[in-house]
C-alpha positions as CSV (number, residue, x, y, z in Angstrom):
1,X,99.4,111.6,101.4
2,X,96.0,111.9,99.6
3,X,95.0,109.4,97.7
4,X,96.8,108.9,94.7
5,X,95.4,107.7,91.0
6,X,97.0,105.3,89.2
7,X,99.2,107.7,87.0
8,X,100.8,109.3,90.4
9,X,101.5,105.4,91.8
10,X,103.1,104.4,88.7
11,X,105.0,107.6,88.6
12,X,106.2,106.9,92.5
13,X,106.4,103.1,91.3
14,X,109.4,103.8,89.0
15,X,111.3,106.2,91.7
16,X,113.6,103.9,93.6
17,X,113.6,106.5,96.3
18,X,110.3,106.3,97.5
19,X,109.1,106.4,100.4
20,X,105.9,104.0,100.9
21,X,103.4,103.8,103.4
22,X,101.7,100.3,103.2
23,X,98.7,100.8,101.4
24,X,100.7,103.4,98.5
25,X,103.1,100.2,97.9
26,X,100.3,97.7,97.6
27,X,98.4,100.1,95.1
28,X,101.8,100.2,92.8
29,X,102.4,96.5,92.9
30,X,98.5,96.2,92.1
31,X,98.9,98.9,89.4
32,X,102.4,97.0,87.9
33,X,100.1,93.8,87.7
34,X,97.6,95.4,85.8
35,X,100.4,96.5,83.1
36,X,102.0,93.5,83.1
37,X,98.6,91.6,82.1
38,X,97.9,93.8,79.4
39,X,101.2,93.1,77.5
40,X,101.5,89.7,77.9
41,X,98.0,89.3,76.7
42,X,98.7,91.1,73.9
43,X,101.6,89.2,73.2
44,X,100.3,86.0,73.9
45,X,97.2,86.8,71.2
46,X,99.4,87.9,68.2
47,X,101.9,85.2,68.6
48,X,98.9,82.6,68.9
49,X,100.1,80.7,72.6
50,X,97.9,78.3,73.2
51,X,96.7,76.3,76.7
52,X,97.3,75.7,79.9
53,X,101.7,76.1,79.6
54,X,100.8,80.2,78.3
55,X,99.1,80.2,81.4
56,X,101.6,78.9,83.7
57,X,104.3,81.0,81.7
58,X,102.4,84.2,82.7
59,X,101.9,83.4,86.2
60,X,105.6,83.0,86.6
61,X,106.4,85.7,84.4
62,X,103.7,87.8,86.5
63,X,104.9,86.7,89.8
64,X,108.9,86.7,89.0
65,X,108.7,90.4,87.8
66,X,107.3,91.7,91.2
67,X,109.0,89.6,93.3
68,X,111.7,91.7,91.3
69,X,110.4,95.1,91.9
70,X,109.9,94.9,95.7
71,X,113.0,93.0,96.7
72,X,115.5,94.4,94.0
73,X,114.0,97.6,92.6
74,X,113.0,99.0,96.0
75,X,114.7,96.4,98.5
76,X,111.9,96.7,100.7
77,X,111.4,94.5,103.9
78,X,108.8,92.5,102.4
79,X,107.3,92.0,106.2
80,X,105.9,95.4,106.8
81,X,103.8,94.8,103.6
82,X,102.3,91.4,104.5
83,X,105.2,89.3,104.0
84,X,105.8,87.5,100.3
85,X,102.1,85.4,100.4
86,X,100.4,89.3,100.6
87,X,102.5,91.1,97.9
88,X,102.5,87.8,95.7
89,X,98.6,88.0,95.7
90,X,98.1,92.0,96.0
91,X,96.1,91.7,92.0
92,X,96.8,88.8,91.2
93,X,93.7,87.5,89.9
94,X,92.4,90.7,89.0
95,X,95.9,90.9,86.5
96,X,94.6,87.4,85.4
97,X,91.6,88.4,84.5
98,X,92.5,91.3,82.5
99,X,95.4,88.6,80.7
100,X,93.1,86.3,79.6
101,X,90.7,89.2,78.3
102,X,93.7,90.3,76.4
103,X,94.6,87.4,75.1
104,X,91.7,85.6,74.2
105,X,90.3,88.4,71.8
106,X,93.4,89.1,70.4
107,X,93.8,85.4,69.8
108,X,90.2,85.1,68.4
109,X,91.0,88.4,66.1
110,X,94.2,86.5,64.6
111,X,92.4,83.1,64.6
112,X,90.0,84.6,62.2
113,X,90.2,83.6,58.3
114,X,91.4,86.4,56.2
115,X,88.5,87.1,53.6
C-alpha cells in the first residue's frame, strides 16, 4: 500500500479487520498517541491538574489505552511489531510533548485573573 496520511491510518485504526503491515500499525498507534495527548491536555488545562501525579496519570492513561487497542481491539501478536517495549514507545514522547503543550497553555489561559 502507498503511503497513507494520517486521516486514512486513523480510518484503518478504527476497522478491527485490518490487515497491517508493520510500519501501517506503528503509524496508527503513533497517530492514536497523538489524539490521546491532545485531549488529555485539554482536559488536564480546564480542570486545573497540577504536578508531577497529572503526569504520571497521563502516562498510564496513555499507555493503558494502547496496550488496549493492539491486544484487545485488533488482538495482534504484539511480536511481529517489536514486541510490547516497541509498541509502548512507538510516540511516546512525541504524545508527551504535544500533552504538556496542551496542557500548559490551557492551564496558563484558566490560571489567568478575569478582568
Amino acid at each position: 500500500m502507498a503511503e497513507a496520511g494520517p486521516i486514512q491510518v486513523l480510518r484503518m485504526a478504527l476497522d478491527k479487520n485490518t490487515k497491517w503491515d508493520k510500519d501501517e500499525f506503528l503509524d496508527s498507534v503513533y497517530w492514536i498517541r497523538q489524539i490521546i495527548a491532545i485531549i488529555f491536555g485539554v482536559l488536564w488545562g480546564v480542570i486545573k491538574f497540577k504536578g508531577l501525579l497529572g503526569i504520571m496519570i497521563y502516562i498510564i492513561i496513555n499507555l493503558g489505552i494502547i496496550f488496549i487497542y493492539y491486544t484487545s481491539f485488533h488482538e495482534i501478536d504484539e511480536e511481529e511489531y517489536g514486541g510490547h517495549g516497541e509498541l509502548a514507545k512507538e510516540g511516546l514522547l512525541t504524545s508527551f510533548s504535544l500533552f504538556l503543550v496542551f496542557w500548559i497553555i490551557l492551564y496558563t489561559l484558566y490560571m489567568q485573573p478575569v478582568s
